[in-house]
C-alpha positions in Angstrom: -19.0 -73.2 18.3 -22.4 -71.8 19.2 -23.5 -69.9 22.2 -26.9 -69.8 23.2 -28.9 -66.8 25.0 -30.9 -67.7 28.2 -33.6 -64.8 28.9 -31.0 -62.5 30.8 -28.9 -61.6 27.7 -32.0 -60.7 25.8 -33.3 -58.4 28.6 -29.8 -56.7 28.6 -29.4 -55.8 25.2 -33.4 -54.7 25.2 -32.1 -52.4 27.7 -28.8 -51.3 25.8 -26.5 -52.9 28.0 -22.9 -52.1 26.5 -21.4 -54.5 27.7 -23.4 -57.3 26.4 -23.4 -55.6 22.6 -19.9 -55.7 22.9 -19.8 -59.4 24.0 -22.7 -60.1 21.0 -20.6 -58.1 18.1 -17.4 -59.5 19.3 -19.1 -63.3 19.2 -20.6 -62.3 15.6 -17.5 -61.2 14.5 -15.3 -64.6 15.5 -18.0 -66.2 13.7 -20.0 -67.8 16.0 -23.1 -69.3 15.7 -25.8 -67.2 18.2 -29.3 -68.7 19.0 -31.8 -68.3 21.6 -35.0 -70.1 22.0 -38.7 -69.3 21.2 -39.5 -69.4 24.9 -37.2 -67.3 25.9 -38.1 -64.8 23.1 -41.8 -64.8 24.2 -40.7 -64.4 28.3 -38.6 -61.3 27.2 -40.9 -60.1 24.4 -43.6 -57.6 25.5 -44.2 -55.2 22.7 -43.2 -54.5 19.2 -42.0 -51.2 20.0 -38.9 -53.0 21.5 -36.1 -52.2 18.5 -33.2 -53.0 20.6 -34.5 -56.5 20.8 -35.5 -56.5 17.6 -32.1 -55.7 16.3 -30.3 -58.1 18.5 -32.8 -60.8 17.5 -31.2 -60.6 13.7 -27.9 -61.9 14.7 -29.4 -64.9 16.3 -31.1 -68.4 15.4 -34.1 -68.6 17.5 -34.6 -72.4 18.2 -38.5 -73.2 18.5 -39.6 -75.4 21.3 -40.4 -78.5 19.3 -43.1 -81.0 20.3 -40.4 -83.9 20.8 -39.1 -81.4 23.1 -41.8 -81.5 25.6 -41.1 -84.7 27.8 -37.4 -84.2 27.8 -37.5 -80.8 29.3 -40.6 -81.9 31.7 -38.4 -85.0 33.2 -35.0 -82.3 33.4 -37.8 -79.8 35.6 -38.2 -82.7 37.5 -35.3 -84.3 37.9 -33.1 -80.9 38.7 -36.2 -79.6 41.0 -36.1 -75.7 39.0 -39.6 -75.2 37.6 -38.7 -72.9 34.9 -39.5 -74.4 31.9 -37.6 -72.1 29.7 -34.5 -72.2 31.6 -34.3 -76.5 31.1 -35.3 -75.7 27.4 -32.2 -73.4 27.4 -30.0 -75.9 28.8 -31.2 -78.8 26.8 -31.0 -76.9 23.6 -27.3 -75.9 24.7 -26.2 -79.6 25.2 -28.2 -80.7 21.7 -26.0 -78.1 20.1 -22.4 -78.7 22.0 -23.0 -75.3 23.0 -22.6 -73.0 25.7 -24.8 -70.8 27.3 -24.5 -67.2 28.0 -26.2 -66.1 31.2 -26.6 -63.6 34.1 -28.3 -66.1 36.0 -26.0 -69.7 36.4 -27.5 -70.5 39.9 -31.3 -71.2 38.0 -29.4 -73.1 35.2 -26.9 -74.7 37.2 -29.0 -77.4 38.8 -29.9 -78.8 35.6 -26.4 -78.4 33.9 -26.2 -81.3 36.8 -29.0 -82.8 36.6 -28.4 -83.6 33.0 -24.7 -85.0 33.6 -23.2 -83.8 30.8 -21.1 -80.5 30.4 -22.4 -77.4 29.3 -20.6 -74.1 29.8 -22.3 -71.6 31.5 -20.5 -67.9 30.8 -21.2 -64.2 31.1 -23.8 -62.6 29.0 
C-alpha cells in the first residue's frame, strides 16, 4: 500500500510536529510506500535551510507533475469546483497509485475524491 502526502503533512514535519514523525516512521517501518508530489514540494518548499523537510523528503517518492497530467487535473478543478491545482494533482496521483492520502485538510480534497467517483481514502497526517 502507498500513502501519499498532500501539502499539510509536509508543513507539519517542517515544523517538527511529533505526531506526524511518529505516523511517517511508523508507515516506513510497516513498509509502506510514501510519496508526495512536485507541486506540493514546491507550495511547501521556501528555503534550503529547511532540514526537517529535507529529512522527511528522503523517506518519500516525490511524483513530478507530468505533462499528460495537465488536462486531467484541469477537467477534476473543474468538475469538483476547488481551484487548487495541487490538491486535484494529489488526489489524482492517489487514485493512479490505489493509494491513500494523508491530510489535515479532507474538506479541500474531499470534493474531488467525489468528483472523481472512485474511492480514495483520505486519513490523518
Amino acid at each position: 500500500m502507498s500513502v501519499v502526502y498532500d501539502a499539510g503533512a509536509l508543513i507539519a514535519a517542517d515544523r517538527s510536529d511529533r505526531r506526524l514523525w511518529a505516523r511517517h516512521r511508523a508507515r516506513l517501518e510497516a513498509g509502506l510506500v510514501l510519496v508526495t508530489t512536485a507541486p506540493v514540494v514546491a507550495q511547501v518548499s521556501r528555503s534550503g535551510s529547511q532540514a526537517q523537510l529535507r529529512r522527511f523528503l528522503r523517506g518519500c517518492e516525490v511524483e513530478p507533475f507530468a505533462p499528460d497530467d495537465a488536462h486531467q487535473v484541469g477537467a477534476l478543478a473543474a468538475q469538483s469546483g476547488v481551484p487548487h491545482v495541487v490538491d486535484v494533482h494529489v488526489v489524482v496521483v492517489a487514485h493512479r497509485r490505489r493509494a491513500a492520502i494523508a491530510t489535515s485538510d479532507r474538506q479541500h480534497l474531499e470534493p474531488v475524491v467525489a468528483a472523481l467517483g472512485a474511492e480514495v481514502l483520505l486519513i490523518p497526517s
